[in-house]
N, C-alpha and C positions, 0 to 999 in steps of 0.2 A: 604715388607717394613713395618715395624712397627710404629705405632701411635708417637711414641719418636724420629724416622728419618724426618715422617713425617715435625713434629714440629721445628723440628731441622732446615730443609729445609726451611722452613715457614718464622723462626726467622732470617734464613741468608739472605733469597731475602727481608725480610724488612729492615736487617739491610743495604742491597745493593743500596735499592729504597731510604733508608732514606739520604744515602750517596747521591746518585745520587741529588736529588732533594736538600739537601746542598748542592752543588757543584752549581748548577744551580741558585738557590738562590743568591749564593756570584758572581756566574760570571755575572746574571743580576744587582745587587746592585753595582760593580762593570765601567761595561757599563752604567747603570744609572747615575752613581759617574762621569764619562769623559765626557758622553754627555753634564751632567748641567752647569761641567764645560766648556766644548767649548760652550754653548749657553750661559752661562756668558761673557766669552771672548768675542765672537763673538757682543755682545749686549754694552759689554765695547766699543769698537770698532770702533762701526755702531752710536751709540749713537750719539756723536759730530757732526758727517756726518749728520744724520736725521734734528739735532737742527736745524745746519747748513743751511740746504736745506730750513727747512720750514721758516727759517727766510730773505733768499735769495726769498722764493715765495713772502713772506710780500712784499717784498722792490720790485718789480717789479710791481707787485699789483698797487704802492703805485707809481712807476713810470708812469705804463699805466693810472691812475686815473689823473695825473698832465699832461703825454701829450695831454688826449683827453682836458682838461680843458684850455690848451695855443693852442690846436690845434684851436678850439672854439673861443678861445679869439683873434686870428688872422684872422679868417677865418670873426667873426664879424667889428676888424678892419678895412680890406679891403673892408667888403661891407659897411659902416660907413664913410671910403674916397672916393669909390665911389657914395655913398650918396651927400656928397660936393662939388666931381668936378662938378655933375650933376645941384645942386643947383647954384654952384659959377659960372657954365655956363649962366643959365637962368637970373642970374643981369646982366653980361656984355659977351654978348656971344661975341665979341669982343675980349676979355681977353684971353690972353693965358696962362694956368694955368703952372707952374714950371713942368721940368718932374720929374716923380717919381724916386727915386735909381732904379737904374738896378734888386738889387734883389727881389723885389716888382713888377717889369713894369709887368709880364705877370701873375700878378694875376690881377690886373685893367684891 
């Protein structure tokens, strides 16, 4: 085999390798190309959904802060009326205090 086969040979498996590696190039550039685009989409998508959610945590958030606050505010009520009957007992223990509503009785 002569130095000019040699070369010959040389020139063809780069020009194969150079092929090859385009090829591989365009078909990652390619998959590249559809991934970004579905993680676009995908992010299009999910977007609204996330806003969504995180503004539904807010608003629950914002409910449990107002129940424990009426929870609180009843729970002092009722020891507040119990305060009074107690009081309103010791003027005229005599006195029969009004009954409570029904949905009240069994916290007094």
């Amino acid at each position: 085999m002569s130095a000019q086969d040699i070369a010959s040979e040389i020139g063809a498996g780069v020009l194969i390798l150079g092929a090859l590696v385009g090829a591989y190039t365009a078909l990652t550039t390619r998959w590249k190309a559809m991934l970004d685009a579905q993680r676009e989409a995908f992010e299009a998508i999910t977007r609204p959904m996330q806003d969504r959610l995180h503004e539904l945590e807010l608003q629950v958030a914002e409910v449990k802060i107002e129940a424990r606050t009426e929870r609180h505010q009843k729970l002092s009520a009722f020891e507040y009326i119990r305060q009074l009957f107690t009081w309103g007992r010791s003027l005229d223990p005599a006195a029969i205090p009004p009954p409570p509503p029904p949905i009240i009785a069994q916290e007094l």
